[in-house]
N, CA, C and O atoms as a MOPAC input file, in Angstrom:
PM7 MOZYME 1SCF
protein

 N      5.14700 1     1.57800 1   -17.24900 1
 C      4.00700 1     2.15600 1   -16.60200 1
 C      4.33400 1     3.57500 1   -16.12300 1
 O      3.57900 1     4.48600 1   -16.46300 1
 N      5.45000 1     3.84100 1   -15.32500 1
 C      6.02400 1     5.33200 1   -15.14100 1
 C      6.06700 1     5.68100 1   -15.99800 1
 O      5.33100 1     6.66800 1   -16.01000 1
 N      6.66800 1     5.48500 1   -17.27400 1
 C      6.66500 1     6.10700 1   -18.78600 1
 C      5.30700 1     7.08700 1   -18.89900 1
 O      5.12400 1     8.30400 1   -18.87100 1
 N      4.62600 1     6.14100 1   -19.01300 1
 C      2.81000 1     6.21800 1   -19.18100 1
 C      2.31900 1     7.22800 1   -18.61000 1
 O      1.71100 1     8.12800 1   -19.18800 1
 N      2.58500 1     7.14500 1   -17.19900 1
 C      1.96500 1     7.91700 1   -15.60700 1
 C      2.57600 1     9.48800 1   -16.15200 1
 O      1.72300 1    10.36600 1   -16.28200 1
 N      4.01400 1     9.83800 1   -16.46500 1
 C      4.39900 1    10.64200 1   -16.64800 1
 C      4.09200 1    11.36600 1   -17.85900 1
 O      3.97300 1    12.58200 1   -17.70200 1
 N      3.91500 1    10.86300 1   -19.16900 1
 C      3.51700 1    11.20900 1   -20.42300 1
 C      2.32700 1    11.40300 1   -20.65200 1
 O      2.07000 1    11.84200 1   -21.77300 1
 N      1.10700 1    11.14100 1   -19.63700 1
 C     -0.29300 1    11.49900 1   -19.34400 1
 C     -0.53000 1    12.44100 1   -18.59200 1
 O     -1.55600 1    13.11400 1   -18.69500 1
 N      0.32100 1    12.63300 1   -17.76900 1
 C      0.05800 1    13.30800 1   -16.10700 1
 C     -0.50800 1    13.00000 1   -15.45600 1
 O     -1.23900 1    13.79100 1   -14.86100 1
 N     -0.51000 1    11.12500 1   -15.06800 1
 C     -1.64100 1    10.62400 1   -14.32200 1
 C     -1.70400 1    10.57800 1   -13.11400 1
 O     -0.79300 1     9.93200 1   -12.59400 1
 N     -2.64000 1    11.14000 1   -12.26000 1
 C     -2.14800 1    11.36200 1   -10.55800 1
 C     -1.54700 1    10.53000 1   -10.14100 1
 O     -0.52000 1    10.95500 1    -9.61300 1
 N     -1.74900 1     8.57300 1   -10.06000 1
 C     -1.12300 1     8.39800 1    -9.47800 1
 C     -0.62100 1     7.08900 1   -10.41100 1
 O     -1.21300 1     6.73200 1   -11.43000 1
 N      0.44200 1     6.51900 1    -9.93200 1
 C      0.45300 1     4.80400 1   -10.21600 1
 C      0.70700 1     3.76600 1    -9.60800 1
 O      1.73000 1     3.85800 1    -8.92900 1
 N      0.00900 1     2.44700 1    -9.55000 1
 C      0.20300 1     1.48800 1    -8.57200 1
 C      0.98100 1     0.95000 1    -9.00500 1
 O      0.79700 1     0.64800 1   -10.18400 1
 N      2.40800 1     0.46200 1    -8.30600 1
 C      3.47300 1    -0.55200 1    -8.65200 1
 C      3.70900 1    -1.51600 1    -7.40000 1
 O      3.64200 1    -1.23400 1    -6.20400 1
 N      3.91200 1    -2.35500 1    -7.82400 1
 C      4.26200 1    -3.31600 1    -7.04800 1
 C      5.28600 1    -3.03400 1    -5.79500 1
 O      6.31800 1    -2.39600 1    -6.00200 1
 N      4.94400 1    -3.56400 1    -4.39900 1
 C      6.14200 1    -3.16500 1    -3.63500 1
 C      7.34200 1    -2.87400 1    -4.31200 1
 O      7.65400 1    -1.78800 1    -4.80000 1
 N      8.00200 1    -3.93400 1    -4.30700 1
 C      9.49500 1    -4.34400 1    -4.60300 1
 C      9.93500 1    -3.14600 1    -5.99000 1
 O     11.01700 1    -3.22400 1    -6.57200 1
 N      9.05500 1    -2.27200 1    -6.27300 1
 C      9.39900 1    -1.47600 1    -7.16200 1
 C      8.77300 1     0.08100 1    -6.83100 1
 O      8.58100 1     0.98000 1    -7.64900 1
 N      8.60800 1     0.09300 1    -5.88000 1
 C      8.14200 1     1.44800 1    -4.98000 1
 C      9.44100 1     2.68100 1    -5.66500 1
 O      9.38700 1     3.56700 1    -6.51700 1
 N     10.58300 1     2.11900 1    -4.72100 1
 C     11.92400 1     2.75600 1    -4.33100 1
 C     12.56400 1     3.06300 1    -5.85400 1
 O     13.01200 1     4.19600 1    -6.03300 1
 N     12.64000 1     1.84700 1    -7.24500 1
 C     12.72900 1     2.61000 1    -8.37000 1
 C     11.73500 1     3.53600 1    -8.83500 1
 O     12.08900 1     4.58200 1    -9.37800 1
 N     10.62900 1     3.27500 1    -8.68800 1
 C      9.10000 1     4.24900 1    -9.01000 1
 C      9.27800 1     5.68200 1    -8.58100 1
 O      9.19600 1     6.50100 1    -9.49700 1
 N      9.52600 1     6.18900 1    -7.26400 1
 C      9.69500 1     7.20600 1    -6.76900 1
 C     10.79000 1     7.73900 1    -7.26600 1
 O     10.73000 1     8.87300 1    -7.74300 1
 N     12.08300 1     6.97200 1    -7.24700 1
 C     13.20900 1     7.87400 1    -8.20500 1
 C     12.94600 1     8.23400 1    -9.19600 1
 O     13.22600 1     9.42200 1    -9.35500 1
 N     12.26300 1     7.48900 1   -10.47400 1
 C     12.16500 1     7.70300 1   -11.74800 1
 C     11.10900 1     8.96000 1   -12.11000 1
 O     11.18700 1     9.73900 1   -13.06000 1
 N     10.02100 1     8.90000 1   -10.96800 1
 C      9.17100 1    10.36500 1   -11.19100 1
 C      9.53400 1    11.24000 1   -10.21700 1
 O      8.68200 1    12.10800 1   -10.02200 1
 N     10.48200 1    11.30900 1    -9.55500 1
 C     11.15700 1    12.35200 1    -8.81000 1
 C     10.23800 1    14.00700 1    -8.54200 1
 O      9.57000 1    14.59100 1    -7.68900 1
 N     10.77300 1    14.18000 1    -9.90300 1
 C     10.56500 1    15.43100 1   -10.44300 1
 C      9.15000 1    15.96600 1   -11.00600 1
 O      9.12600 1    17.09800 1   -11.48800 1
 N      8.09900 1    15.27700 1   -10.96800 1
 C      6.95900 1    15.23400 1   -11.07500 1
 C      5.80200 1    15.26500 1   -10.15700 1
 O      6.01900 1    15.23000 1    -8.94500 1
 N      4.49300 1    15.33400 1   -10.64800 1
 C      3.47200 1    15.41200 1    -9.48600 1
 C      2.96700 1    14.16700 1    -9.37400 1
 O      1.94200 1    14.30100 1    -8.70700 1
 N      3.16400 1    12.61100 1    -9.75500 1
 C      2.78100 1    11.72900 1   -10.20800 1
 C      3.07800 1    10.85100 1    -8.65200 1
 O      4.18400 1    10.62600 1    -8.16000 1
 N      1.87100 1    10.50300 1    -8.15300 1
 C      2.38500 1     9.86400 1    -6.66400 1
 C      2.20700 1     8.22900 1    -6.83100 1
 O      1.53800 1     7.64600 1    -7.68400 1
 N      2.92800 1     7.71400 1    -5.86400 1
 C      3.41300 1     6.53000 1    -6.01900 1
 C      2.42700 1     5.66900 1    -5.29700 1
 O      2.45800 1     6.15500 1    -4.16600 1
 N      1.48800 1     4.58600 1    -5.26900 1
 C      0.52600 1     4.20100 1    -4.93900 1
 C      1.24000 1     2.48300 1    -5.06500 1
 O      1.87300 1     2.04100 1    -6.02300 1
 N      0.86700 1     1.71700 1    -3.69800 1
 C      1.06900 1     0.02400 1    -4.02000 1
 C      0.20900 1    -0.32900 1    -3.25500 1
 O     -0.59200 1     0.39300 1    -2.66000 1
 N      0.35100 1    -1.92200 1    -3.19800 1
 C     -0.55200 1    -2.68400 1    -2.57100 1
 C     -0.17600 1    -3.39800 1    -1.40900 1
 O      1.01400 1    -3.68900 1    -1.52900 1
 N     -0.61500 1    -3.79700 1    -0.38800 1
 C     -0.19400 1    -4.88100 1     1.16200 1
 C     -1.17300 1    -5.31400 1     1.01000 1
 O     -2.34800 1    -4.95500 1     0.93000 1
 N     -0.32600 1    -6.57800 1     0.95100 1
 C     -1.08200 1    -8.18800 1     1.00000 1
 C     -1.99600 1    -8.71300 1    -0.09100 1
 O     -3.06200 1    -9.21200 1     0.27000 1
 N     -1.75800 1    -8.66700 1    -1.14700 1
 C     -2.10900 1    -8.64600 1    -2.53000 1
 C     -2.05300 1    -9.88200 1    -2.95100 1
 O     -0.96000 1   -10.18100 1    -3.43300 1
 N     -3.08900 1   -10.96100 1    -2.93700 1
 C     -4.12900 1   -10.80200 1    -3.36600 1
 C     -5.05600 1   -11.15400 1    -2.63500 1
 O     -6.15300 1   -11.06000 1    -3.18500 1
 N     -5.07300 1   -11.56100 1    -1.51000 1
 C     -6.21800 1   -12.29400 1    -0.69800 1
 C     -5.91100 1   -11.50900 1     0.63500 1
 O     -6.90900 1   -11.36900 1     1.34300 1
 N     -5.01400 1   -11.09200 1     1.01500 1
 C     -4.79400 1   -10.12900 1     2.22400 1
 C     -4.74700 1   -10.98500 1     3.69400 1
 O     -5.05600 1   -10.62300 1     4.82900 1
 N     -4.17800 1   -12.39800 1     3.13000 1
 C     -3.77500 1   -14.00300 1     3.39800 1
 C     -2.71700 1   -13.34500 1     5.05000 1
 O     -3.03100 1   -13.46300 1     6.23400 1
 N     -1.33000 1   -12.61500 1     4.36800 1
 C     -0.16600 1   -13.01000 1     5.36500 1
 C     -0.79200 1   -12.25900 1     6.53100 1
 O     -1.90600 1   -11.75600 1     6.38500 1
 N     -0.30800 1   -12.18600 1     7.37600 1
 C     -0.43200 1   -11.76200 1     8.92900 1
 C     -0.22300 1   -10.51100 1     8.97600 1
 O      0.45700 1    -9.86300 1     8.18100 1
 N     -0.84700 1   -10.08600 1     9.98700 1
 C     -1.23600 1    -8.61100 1    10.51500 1
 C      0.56300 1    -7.51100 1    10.51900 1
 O      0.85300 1    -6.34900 1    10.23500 1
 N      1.30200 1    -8.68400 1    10.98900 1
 C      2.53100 1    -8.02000 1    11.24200 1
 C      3.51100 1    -7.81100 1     9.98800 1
 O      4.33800 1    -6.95700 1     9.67000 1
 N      3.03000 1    -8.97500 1     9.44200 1
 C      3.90600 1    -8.71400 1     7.84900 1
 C      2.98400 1    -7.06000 1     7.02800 1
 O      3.17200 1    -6.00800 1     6.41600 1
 N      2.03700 1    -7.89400 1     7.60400 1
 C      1.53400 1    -6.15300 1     6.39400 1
 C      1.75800 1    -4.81100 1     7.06000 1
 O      1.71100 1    -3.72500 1     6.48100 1
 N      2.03100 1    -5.03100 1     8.46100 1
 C      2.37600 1    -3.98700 1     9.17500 1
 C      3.91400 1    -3.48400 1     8.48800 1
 O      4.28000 1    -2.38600 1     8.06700 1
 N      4.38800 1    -4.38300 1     8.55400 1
 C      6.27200 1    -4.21100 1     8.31200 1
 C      6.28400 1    -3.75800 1     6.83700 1
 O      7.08700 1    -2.93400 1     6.39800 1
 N      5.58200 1    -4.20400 1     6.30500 1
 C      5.12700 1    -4.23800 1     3.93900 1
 C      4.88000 1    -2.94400 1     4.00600 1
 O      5.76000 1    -2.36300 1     3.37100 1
 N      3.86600 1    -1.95000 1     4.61200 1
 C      3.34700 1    -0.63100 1     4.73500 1
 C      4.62200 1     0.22800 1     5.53100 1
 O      4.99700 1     1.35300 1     5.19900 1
 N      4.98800 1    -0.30000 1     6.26000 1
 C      6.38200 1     0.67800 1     7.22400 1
 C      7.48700 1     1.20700 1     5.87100 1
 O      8.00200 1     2.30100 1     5.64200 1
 N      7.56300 1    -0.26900 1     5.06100 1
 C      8.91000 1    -0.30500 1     3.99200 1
 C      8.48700 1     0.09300 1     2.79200 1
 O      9.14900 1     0.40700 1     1.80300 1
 N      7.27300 1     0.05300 1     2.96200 1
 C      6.90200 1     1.13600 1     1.13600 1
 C      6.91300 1     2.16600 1     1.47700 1
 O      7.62800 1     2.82700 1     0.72300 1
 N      6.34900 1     2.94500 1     2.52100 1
 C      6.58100 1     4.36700 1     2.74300 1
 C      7.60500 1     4.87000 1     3.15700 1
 O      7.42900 1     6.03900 1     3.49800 1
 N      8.91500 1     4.39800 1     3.32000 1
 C     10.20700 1     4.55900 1     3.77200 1
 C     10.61600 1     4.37400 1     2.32600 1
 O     11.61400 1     5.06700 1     2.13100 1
 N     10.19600 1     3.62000 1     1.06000 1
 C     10.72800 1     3.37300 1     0.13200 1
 C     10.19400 1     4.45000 1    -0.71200 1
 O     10.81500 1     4.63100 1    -1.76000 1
 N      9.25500 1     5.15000 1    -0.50600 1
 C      8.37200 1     6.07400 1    -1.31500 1
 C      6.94900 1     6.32300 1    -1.78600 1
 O      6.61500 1     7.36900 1    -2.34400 1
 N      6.13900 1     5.32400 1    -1.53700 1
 C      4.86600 1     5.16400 1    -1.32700 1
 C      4.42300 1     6.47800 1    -1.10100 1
 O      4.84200 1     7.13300 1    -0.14700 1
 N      3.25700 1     7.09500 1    -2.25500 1
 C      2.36300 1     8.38600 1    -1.02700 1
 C      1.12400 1     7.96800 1    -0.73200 1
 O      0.50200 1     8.67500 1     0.06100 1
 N      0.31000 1     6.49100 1    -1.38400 1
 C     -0.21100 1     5.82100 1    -1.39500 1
 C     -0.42700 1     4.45100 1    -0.76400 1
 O      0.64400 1     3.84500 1    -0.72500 1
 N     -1.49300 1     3.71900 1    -0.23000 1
 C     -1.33900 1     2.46900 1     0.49800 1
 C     -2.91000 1     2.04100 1     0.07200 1
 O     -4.00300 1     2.58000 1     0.24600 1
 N     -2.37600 1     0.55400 1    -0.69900 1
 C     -4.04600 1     0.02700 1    -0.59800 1
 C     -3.79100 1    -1.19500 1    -0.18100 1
 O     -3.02500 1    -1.98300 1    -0.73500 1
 N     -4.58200 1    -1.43600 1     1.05400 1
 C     -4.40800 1    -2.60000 1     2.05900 1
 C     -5.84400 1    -3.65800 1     1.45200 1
 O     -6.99000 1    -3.26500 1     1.23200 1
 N     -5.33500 1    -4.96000 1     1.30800 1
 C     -5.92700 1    -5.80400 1     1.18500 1
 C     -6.73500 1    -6.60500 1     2.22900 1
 O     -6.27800 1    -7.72500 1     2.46000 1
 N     -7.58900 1    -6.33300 1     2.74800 1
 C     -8.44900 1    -6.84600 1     4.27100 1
 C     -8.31300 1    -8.59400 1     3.68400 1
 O     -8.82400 1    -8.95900 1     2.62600 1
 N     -7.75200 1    -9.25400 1     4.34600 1
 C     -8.17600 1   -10.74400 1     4.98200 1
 C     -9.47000 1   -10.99000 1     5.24600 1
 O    -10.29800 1   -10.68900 1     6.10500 1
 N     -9.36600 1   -11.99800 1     3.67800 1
 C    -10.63900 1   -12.28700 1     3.04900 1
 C    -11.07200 1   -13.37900 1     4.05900 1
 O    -12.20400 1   -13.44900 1     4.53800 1
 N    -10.33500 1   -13.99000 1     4.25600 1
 C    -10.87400 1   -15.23100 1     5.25800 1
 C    -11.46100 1   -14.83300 1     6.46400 1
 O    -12.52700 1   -15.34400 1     6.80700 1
 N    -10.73300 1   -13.72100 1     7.36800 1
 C    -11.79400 1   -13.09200 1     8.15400 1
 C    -13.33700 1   -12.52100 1     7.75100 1
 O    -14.33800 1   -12.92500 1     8.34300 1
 N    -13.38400 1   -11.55400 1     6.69300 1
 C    -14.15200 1   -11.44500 1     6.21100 1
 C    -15.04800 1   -12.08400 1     6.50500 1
 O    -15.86300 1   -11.88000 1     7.40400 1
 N    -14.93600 1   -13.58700 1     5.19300 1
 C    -15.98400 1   -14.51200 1     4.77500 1
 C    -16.51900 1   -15.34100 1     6.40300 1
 O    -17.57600 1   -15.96100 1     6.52200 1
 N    -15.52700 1   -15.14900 1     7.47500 1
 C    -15.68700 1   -16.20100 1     8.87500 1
 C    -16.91700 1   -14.81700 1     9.70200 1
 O    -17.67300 1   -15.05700 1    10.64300 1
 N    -16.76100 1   -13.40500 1     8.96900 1
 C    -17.43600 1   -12.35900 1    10.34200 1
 C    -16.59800 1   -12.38600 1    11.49000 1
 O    -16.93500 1   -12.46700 1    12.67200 1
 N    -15.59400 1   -12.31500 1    11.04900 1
 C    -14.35400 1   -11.84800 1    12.06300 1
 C    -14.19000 1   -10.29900 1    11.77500 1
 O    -13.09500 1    -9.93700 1    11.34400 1
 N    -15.14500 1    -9.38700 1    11.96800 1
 C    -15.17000 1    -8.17400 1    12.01800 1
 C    -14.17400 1    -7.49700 1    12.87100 1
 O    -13.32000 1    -6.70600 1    12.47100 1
 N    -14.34800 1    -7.84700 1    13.96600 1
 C    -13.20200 1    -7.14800 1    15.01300 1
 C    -11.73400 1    -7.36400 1    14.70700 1
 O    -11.03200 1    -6.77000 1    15.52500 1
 N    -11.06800 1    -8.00800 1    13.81400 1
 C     -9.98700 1    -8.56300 1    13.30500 1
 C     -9.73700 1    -7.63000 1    12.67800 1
 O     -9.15800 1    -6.64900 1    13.14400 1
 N    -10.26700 1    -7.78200 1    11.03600 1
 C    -10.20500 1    -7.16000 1    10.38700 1
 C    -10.55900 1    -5.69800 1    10.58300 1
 O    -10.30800 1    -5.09400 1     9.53900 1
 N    -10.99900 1    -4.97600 1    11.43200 1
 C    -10.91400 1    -3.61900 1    12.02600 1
 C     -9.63700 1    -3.42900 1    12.92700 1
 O     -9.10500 1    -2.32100 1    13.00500 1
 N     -9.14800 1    -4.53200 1    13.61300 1
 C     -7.86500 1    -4.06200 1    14.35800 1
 C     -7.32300 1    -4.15300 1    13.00500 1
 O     -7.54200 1    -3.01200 1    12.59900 1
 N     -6.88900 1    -4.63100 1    12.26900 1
 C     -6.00600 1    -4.97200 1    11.41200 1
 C     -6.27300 1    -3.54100 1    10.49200 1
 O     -5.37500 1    -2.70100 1    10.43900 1
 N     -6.83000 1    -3.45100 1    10.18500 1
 C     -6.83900 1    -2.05200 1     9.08500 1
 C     -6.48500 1    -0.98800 1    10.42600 1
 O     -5.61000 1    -0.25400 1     9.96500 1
 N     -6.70500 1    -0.63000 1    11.62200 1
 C     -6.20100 1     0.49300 1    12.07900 1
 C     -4.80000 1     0.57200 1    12.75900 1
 O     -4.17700 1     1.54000 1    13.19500 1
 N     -4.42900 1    -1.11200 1    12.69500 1
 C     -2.53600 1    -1.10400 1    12.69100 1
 C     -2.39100 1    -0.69000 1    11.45300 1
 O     -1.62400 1     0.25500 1    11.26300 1
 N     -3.01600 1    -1.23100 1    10.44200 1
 C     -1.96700 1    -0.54500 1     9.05000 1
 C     -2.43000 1     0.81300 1     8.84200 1
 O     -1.72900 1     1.13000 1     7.88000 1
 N     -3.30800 1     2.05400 1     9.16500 1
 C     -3.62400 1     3.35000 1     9.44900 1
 C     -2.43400 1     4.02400 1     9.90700 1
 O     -1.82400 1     4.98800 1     9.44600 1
 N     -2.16500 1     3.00700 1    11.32600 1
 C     -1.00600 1     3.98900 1    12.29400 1
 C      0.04900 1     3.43500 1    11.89800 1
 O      0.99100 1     3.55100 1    12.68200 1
 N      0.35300 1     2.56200 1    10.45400 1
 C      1.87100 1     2.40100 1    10.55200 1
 C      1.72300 1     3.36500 1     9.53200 1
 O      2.71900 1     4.07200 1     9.68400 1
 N      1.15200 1     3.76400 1     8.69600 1
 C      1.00400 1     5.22300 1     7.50900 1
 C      1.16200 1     6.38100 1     8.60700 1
 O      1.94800 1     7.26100 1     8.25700 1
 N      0.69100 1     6.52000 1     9.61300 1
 C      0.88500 1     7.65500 1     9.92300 1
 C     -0.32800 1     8.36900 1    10.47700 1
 O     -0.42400 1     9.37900 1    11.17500 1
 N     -1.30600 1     7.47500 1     9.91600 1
 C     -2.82400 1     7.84700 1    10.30200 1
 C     -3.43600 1     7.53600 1    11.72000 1
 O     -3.02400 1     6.63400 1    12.45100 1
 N     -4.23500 1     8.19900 1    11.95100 1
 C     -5.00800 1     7.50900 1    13.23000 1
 C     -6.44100 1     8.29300 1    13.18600 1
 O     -6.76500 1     9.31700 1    12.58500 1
 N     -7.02600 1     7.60400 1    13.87400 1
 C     -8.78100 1     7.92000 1    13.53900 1
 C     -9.27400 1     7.17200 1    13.17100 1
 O    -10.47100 1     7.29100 1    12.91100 1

């Protein structure tokens, strides 16, 4: 897939956590940014794991974060949840607002 990303010039590519830290080495030298996912596929584990998943991809190389909202809140209208929960994973990127 880096092969690909690089031989296209594709802005970005999504890789799997656990392959962030080779991803970012291998396009180093390029404009090609590194994009993954927290809490993939149902956005199931807990607020703190995806907190800690987002801390360690962007320490691993991440310039990208796509957070999976907890579908089960969702589907229950646990709105206020799932809004704290997306603005812990905001401020563990770095974001706030």
């Amino acid at each position: 897939m880096c092969t690909e990303a690089y031989a296209h010039d594709f802005a970005a590519v999504c890789i799997p956590p656990c392959f962030v830290k080779e991803a970012k080495q291998f396009l180093r030298n390029t404009q090609v940014k590194i994009a993954t996912v927290i809490g993939f596929p149902f956005g199931n584990t807990t607020t703190e794991v995806k907190v800690f998943e987002t801390k360690q991809a962007i320490a691993n190389g991440a310039d990208e974060i796509d957070m999976v909202i907890n579908i089960g809140w969702l589907k229950q209208g646990d709105f206020d949840a799932v809004g704290k929960e997306i603005k812990l994973i905001k401020e563990a990127c770095g974001k706030t607002g």
